[in-house]
C-alpha positions in Angstrom: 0.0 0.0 0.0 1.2 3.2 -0.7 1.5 6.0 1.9 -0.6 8.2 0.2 -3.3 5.4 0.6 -3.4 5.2 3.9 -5.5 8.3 4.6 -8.6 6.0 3.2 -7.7 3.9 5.6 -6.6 5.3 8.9 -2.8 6.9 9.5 -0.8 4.1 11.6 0.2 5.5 15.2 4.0 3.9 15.1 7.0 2.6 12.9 6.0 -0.7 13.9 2.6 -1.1 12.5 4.3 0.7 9.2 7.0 -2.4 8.7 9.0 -2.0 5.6 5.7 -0.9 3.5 7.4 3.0 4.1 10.6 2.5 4.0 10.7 0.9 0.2 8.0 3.3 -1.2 10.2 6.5 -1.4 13.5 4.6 -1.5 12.7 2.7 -4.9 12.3 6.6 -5.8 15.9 7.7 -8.1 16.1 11.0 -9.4 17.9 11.2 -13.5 19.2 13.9 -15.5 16.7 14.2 -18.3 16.5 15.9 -21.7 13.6 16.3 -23.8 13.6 15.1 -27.4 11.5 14.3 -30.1 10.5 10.9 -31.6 9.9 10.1 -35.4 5.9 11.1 -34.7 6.7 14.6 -33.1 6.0 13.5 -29.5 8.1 15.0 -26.7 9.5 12.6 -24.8 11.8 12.8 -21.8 15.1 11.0 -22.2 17.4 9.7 -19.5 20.9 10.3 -19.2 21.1 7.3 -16.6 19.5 4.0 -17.6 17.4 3.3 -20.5 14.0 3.8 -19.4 12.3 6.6 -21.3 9.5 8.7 -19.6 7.4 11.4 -21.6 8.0 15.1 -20.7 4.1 14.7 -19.0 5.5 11.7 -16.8 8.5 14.4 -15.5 5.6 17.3 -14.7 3.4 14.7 -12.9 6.8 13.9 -10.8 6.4 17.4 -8.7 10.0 18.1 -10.2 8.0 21.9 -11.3 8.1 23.5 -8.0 12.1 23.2 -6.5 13.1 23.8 -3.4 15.0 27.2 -2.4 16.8 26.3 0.5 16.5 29.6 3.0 16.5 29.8 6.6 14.7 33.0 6.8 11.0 33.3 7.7 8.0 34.0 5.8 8.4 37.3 7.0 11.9 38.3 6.4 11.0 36.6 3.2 9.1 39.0 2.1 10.9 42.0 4.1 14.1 41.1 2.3 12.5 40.3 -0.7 14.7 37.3 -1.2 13.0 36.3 -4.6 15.1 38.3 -6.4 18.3 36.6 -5.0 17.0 33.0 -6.4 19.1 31.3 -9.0 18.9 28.1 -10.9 21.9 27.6 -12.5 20.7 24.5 -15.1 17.2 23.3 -16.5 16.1 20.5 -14.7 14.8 18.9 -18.1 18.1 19.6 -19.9 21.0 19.2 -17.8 23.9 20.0 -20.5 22.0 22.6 -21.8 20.8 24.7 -25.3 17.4 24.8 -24.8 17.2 28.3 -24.1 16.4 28.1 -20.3 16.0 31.8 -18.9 14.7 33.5 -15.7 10.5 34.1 -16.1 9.6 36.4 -14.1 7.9 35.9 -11.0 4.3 35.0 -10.0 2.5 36.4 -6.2 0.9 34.0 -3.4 -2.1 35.5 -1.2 -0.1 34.8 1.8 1.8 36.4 3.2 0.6 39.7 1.7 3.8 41.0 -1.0 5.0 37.3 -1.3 6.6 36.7 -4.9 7.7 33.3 -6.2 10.9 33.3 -8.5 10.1 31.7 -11.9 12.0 30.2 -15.1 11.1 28.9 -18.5 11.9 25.9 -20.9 10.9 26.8 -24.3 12.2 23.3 -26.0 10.0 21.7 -22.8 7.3 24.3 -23.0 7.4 23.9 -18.9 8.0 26.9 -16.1 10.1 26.2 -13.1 9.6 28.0 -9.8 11.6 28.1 -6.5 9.8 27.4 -3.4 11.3 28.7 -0.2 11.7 27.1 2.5 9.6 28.7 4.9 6.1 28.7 2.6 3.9 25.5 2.2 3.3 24.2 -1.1 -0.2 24.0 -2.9 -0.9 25.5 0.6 -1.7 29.3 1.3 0.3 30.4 4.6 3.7 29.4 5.8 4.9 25.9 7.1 4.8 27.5 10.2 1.3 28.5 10.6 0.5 24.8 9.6 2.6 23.2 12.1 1.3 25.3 14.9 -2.2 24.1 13.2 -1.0 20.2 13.7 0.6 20.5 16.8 -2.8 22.8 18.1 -4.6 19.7 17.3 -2.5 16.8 18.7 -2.5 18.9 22.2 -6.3 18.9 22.2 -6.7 15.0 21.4 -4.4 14.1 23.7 -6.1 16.2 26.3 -9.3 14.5 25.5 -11.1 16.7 23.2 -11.7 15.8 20.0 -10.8 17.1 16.1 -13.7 18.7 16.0 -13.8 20.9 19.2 -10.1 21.7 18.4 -11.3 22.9 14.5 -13.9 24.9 16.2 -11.4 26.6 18.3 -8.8 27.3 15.9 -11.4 29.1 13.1 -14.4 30.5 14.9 -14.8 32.7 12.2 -16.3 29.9 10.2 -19.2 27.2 10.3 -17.5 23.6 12.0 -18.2 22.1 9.0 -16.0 24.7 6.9 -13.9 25.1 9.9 -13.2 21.1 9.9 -12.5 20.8 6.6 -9.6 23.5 6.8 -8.2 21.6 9.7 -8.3 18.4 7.8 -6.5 19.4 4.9 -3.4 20.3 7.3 -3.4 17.8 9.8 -3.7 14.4 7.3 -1.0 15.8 4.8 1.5 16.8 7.7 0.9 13.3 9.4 1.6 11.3 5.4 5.0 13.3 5.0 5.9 12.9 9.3 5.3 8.7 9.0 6.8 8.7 5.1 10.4 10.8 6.9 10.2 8.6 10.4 9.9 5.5 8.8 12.6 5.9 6.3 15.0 7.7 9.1 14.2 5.2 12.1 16.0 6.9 15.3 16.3 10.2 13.9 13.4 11.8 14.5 11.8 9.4 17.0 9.4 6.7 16.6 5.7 8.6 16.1 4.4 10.6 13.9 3.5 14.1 15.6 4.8 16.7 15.2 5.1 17.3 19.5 7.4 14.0 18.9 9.5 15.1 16.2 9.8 18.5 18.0 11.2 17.1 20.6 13.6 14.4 18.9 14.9 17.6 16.9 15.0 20.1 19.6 13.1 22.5 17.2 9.8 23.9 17.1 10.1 24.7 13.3 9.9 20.5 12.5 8.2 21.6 8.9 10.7 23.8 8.0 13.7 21.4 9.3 11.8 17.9 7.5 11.9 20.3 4.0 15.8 20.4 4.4 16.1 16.5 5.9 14.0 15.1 3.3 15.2 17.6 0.4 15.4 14.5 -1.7 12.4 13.1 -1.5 10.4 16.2 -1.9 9.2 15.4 -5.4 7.5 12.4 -4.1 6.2 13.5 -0.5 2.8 15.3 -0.2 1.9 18.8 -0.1 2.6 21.2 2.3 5.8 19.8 3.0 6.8 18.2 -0.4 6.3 18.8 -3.8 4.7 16.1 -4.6 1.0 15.5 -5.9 -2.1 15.6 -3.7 -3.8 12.4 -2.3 -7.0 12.0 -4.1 -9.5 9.1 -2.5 -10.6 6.8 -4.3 -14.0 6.7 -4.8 -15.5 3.3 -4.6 -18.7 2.3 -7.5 -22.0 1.2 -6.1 -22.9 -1.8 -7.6 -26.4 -2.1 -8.7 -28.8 -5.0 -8.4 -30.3 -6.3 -11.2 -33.5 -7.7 -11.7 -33.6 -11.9 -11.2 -35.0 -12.9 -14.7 -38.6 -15.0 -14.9 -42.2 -14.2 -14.2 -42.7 -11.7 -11.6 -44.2 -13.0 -8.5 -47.6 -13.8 -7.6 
């Protein structure tokens, strides 16, 4: 099972109910140089540099490989203060690592939050794919900072282990909106935070303790920024661990068919 699957199911509590299903999902994970090319039939596909496997430029977009990390110790805040955009550089195009495709800087592009936030950009015209540098203090495909969504978790896991439940804690946190909304919101922190926290403790066993809170983590680091520290520990595995903390795709249940019941054929009954 994946661990992107186990949302439908229920997060495990420890490393030991996990076993070695963790530890082997992100390690089969390898990271090539690529270069686009173009087949007899004009279709663009994605080359490898290492091995022989061919994957189509689509295949490399899907991999979360758009967004890159840009490794920063400052906060969203100074970010923004300092407007450390404009200091970003990617030296090579991750599609084309020896080059000639034209890669060039693309501007920049805004988030909501924090107010003045501006995202560093570049451009592929042979891949006909933008590039943007992440820092490390902002969630991804999350509005806010990692911050404000670990304070979110680690609200939450106080509150449960005190006895209350999600629900009460959701109410707290956003009182400005119905439960329902208020839940929701919650819920889209808390179960993506506790995929990436089991993926990470799982594949580093000792490291950052043996559960998968963030109090725990905190605690095995001796840091109350865990989000921001687990973006720089797991920096190679972000293409393939979940949003806010990777770059990686969004977990999408599954939704199951209802099966219909037919009919039995003959005579209806008396």
């Amino acid at each position: 099972m994946g661990i992107a699957e186990w949302a439908d199911v229920g997060f495990p509590e420890t490393v030991a109910e996990i076993g070695e299903a963790g530890r082997g999902w992100l390690s089969e994970k390898r990271d090539r140089g690529e270069a686009v090319a173009r087949d007899g039939h004009g279709v663009r596909r994605a080359k490898t540099f290492i091995g022989q496997r061919p994957a189509t430029v689509s295949a490399v977009r899907a991999s979360g490989r758009l967004q890159l990390r840009y490794a920063t110790a400052l906060t969203s805040e100074e970010y923004v203060r300092q407007k450390s955009w404009q200091q970003a550089s990617l030296e090579q195009c991750p599609l084309h690592r020896r080059g000639g495709c034209g890669f060039a800087r693309h501007g920049t592009y805004p988030r909501v939050k924090p107010a003045g936030t501006l995202i560093a950009r570049w451009y592929c015209p042979t891949g006909h794919t933008s590039f943007s540098l992440l820092p490390d203090c902002l969630a991804s495909r999350l509005g806010g900072s990692l911050d404000d969504v670990e304070d979110v978790v680690a609200t939450v896991e106080e509150k449960v282990a005190a006895g209350s439940s999600i629900e009460a804690a959701a109410e707290e946190i956003r009182p400005d909106i119905e439960l329902a909304s208020a839940l929701r919101w919650v819920r889209r922190r808390l179960g993506p935070v506790r995929v990436v926290l089991l993926a990470l403790v799982t594949l580093m066993p000792g490291r950052l303790g043996s559960e998968p809170r963030v109090g725990a983590v905190r605690e095995a680091l001796g840091s109350r920024q865990v989000l921001m520290g687990l973006r720089e520990i797991g920096s190679g595995h972000l293409a393939f661990l979940a949003p806010p903390v990777g770059f990686g795709p969004r977990h999408q249940r599954r939704r199951r068919r209802r099966r219909r019941t037919q009919h039995e054929t003959g005579p209806d009954p008396p």
